[in-house]
C-alpha positions as CSV (number, residue, x, y, z in Angstrom):
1,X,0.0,0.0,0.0
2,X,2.6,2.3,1.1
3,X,4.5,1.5,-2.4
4,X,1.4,2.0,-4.6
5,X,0.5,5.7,-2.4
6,X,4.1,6.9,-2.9
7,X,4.1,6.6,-6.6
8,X,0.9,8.6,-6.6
9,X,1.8,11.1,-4.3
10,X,5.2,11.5,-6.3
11,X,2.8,11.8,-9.7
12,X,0.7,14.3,-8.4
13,X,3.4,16.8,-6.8
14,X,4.8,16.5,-10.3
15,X,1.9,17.8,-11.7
16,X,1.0,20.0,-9.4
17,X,4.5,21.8,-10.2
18,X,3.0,22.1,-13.9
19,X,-0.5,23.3,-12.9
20,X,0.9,26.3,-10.6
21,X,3.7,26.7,-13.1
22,X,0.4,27.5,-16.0
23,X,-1.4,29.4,-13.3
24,X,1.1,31.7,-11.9
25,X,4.3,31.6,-14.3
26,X,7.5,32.4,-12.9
27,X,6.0,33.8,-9.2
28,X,4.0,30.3,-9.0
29,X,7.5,28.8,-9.2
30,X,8.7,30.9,-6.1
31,X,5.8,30.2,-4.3
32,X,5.9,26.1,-4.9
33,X,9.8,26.4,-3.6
34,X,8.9,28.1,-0.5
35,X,5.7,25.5,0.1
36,X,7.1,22.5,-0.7
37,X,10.5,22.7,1.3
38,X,8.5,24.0,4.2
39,X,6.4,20.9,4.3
40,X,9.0,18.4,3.3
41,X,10.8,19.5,6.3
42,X,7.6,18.5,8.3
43,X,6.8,15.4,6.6
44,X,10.8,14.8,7.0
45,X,10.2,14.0,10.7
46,X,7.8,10.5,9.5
47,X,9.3,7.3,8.5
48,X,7.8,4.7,6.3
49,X,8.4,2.1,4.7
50,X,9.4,1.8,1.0
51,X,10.5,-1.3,-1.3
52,X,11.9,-2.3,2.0
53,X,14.0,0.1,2.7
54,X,13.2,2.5,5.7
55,X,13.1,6.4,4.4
56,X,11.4,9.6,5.0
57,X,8.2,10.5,3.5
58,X,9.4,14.6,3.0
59,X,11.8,13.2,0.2
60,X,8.6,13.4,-2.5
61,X,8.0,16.8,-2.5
62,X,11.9,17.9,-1.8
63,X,12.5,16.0,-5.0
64,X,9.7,18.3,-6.5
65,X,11.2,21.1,-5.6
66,X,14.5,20.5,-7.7
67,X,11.8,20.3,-11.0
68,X,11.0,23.9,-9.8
69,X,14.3,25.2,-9.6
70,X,15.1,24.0,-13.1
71,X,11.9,25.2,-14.5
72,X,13.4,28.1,-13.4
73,X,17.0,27.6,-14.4
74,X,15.4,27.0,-18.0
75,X,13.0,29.3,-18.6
76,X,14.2,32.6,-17.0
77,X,18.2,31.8,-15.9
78,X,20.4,31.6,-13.5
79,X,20.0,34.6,-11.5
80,X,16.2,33.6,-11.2
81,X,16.9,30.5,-10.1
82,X,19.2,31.4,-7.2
83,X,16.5,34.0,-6.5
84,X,14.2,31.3,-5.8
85,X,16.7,29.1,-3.8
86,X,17.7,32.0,-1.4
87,X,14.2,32.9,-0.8
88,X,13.2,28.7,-0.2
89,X,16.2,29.2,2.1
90,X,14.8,32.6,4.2
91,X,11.6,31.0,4.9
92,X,12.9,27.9,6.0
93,X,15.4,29.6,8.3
94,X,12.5,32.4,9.4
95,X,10.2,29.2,10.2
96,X,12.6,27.7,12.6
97,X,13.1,30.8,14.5
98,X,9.2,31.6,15.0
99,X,8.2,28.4,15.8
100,X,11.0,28.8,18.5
101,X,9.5,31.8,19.7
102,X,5.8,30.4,19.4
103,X,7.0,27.1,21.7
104,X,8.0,29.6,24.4
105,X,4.9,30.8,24.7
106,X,3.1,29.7,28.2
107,X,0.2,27.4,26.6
108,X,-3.4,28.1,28.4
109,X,-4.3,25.4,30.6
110,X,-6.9,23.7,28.5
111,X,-4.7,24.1,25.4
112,X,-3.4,20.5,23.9
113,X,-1.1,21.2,21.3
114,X,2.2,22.6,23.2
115,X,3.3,19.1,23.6
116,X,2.4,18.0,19.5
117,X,4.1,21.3,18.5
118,X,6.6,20.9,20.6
119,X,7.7,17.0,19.0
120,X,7.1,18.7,15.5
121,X,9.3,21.9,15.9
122,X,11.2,21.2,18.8
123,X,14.6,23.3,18.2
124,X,17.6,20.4,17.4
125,X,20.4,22.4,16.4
126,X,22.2,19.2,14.6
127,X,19.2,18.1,12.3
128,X,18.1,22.0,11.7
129,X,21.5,22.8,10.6
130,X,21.7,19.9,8.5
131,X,18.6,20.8,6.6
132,X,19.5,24.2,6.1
133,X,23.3,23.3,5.3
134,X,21.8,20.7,2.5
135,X,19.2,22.4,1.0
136,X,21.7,26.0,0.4
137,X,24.4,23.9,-0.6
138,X,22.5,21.0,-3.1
139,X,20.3,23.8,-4.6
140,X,23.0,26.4,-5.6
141,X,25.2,23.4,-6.9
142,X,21.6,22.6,-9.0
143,X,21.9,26.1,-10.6
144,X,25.3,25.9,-11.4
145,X,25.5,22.4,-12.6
146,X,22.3,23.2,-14.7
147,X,23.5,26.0,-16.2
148,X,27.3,24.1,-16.8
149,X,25.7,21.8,-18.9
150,X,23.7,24.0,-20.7
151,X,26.5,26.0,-22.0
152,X,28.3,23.0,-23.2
153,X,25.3,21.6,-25.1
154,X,23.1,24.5,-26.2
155,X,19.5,23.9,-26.2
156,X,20.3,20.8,-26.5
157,X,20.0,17.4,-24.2
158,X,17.3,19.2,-21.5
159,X,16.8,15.6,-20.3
160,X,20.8,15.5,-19.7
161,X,20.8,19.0,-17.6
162,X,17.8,18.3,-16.2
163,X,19.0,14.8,-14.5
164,X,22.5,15.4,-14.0
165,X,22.3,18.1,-12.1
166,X,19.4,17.6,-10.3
167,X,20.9,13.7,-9.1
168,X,24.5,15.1,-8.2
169,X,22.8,17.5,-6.5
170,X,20.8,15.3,-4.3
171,X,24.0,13.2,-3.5
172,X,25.2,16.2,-1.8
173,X,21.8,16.8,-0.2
174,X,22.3,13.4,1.4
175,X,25.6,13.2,1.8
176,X,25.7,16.9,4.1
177,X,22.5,16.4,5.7
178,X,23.5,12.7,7.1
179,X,26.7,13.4,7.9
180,X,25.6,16.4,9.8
181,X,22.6,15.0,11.4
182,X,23.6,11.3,11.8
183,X,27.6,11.1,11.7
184,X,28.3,9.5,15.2
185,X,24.7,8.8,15.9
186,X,24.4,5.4,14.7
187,X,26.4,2.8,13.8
188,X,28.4,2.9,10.9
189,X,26.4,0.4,9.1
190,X,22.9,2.1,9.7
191,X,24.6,5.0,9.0
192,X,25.1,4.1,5.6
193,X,22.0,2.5,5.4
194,X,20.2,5.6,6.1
195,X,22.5,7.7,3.2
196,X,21.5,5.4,0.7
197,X,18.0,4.5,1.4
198,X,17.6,8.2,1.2
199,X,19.5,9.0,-1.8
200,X,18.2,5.6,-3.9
201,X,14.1,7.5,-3.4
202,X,15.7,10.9,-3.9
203,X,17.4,9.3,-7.6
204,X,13.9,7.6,-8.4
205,X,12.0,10.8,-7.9
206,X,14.3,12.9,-9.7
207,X,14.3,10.8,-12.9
208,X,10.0,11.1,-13.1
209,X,10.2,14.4,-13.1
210,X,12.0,14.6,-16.8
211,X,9.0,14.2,-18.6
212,X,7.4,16.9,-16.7
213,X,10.3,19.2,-17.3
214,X,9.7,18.7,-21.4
215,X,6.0,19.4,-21.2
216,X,6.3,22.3,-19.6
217,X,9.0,23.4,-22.1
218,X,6.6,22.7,-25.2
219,X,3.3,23.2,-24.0
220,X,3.1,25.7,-21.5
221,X,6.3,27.7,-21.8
222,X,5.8,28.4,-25.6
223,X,1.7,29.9,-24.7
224,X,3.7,32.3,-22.2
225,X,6.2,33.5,-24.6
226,X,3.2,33.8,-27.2
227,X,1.0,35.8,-24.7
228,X,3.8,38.1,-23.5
229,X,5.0,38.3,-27.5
């Protein structure tokens, strides 16, 4: 079940990335960023169960949020796109410090959701650097891989730029986030385990969101450049 509910979930964050991308353009791109890593790094804290291999459930819609950042790396550059990344990277930082503030807050006595909030956004300096370390570092090496490619091939190979850089990117995600959330935490061998159970469903994700990447270049990127013609 959990299998068969992931590939939908991963399908329809996909296309949801296309349906705000016809709606809004450009700003609906910025606005998916900022969304989608601030609920991944909810949805981060919940463990399942996939193809056997233990994971967390936020790596569906961070994958999602690379296809943003090359929509945007495509279709308006590189200064766009590391527009977008710094802003994903302000909220994320300015959610962390007011959910800090909110937890210190002295909760009524009837009130029942100090204790939920404070599991959810409970302040742990190794795993909230580590998010914010990976996500900085991963997404401006996206940009800069993206664009590498691109000026080596032309217009040429999108499906090249688009996976290459998005999946070397997500290595380093993993890589940096592990190693500065987990490194000494567990044993080396769950350690490991851990690094590449989470980069194997970060890889998967990444390489279903090519065809997305080419409909939005021929369908919905060519009406914009016709309307604003």
């Amino acid at each position: 079940m959990n299998e068969t509910l992931w590939i939908l979930f991963a399908l329809v964050d996909l296309c949801m990335v296309l349906v705000v991308y016809r709606l809004f353009g450009k700003v609906g791109l910025f606005g998916l960023m900022v969304f989608n890593l601030l609920l991944c790094n909810i949805q981060v804290l919940k463990t399942v169960q996939l193809f056997g291999l233990t994971t967390t459930l936020g790596n569906v819609l961070y994958a999602s949020v690379f296809l943003a950042t090359d929509l945007l790396s495509e279709f308006y550059g590189k200064k766009e796109a590391r527009k977008g990344v710094l802003l994903g990277f302000v909220t994320l930082l300015m959610m962390v410090a007011y959910m800090q503030i909110a937890l210190l807050f002295q909760p009524a006595a009837d009130d029942f959701a100090q204790p939920h909030l404070e599991v959810l956004f409970g302040f742990m300096p190794r795993v909230a650097l580590a998010s914010m370390a990976a996500y900085l570092v991963s997404q401006l090496h996206d940009v800069w891989a993206f664009h590498a490619i691109r000026a080596r091939t032309g217009e040429r190979l999108l499906w090249l730029r688009n996976n290459a850089s998005t999946m070397v990117s997500q290595l380093l995600d993993s890589v940096i986030f592990c190693v500065i959330a987990f490194w000494g935490v567990f044993p080396m061998n769950v350690f490991m385990e851990i690094l590449l159970s989470t980069y194997l469903i970060k890889f998967v994700v990444a390489a279903l969101d090519t065809p997305f990447i080419y409909l939005a270049k021929r369908v919905f990127h060519k009406e914009q450049a016709a309307q604003s013609a």
